[in-house]
Short mmCIF file of the C-alpha atoms (twelve columns), coordinates in Angstrom:
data_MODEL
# 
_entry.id   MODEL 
# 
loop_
_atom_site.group_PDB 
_atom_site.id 
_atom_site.type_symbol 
_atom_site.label_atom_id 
_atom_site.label_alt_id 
_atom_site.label_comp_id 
_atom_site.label_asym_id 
_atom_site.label_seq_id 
_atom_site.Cartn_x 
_atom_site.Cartn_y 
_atom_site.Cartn_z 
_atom_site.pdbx_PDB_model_num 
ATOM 1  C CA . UNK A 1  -1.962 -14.873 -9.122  1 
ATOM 2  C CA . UNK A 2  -2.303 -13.026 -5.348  1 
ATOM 3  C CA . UNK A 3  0.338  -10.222 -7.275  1 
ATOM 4  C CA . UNK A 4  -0.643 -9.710  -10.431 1 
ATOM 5  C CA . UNK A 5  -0.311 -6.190  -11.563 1 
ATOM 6  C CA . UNK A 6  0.858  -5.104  -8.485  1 
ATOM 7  C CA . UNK A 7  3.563  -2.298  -7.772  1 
ATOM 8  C CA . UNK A 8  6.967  -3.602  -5.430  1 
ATOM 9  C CA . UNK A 9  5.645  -1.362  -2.963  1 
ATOM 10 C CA . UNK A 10 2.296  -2.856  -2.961  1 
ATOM 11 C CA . UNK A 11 3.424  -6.577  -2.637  1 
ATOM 12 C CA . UNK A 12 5.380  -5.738  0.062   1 
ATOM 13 C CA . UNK A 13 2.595  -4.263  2.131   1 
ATOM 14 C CA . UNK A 14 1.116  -7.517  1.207   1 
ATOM 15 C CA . UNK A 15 3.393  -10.344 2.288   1 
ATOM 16 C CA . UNK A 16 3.463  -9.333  6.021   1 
ATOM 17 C CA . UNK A 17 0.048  -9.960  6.197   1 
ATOM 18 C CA . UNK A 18 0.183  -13.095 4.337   1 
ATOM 19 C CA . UNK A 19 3.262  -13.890 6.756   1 
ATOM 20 C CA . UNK A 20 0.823  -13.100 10.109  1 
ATOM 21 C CA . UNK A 21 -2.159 -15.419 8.843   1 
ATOM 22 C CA . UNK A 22 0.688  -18.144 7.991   1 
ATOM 23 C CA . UNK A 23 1.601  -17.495 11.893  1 
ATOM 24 C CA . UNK A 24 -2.137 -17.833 13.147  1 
ATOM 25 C CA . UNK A 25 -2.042 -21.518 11.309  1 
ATOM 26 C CA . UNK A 26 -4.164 -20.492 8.319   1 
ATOM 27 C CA . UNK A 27 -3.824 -22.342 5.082   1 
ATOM 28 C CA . UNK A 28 -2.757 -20.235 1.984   1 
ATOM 29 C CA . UNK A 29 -3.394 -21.598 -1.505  1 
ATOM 30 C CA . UNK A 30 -1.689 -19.355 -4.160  1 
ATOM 31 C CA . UNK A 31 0.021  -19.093 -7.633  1 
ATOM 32 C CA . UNK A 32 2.330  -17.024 -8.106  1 
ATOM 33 C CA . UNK A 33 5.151  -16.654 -10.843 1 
ATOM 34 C CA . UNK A 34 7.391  -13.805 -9.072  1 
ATOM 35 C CA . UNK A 35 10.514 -15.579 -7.758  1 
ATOM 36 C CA . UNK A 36 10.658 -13.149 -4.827  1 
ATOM 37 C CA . UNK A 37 6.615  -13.641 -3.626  1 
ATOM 38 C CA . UNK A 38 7.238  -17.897 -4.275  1 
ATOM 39 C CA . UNK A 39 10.246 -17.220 -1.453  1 
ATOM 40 C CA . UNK A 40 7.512  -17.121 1.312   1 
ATOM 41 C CA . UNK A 41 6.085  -20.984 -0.085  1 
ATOM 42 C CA . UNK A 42 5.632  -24.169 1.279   1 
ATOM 43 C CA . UNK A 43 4.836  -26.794 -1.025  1 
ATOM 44 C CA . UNK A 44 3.721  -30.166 -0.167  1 
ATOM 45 C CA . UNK A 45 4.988  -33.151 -1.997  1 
ATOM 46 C CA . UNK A 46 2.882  -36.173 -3.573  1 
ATOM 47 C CA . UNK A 47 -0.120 -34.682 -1.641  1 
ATOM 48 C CA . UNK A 48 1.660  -35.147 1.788   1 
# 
């Protein structure tokens, strides 16, 4: 979990950077269980 044991403050500095490298085309494999951080997903269906 990319957020585990993190403060608010910390995860927030966090996601922007996750956000540019989602930009640049970069593939992001993560688990997460904090509604907010599972707002910036994608997930892919059946594999597809």
């Amino acid at each position: 979990e990319l957020f585990s044991g993190l403060s608010l403050a910390e995860v927030a500095s966090i996601v922007p950077i996750i956000e540019k490298l989602r930009q640049q085309g970069k593939t992001i494999i993560m688990i997460e269980h904090r509604k907010k951080a599972s707002a910036y997903s994608f997930f892919l269906l059946s594999g597809i």
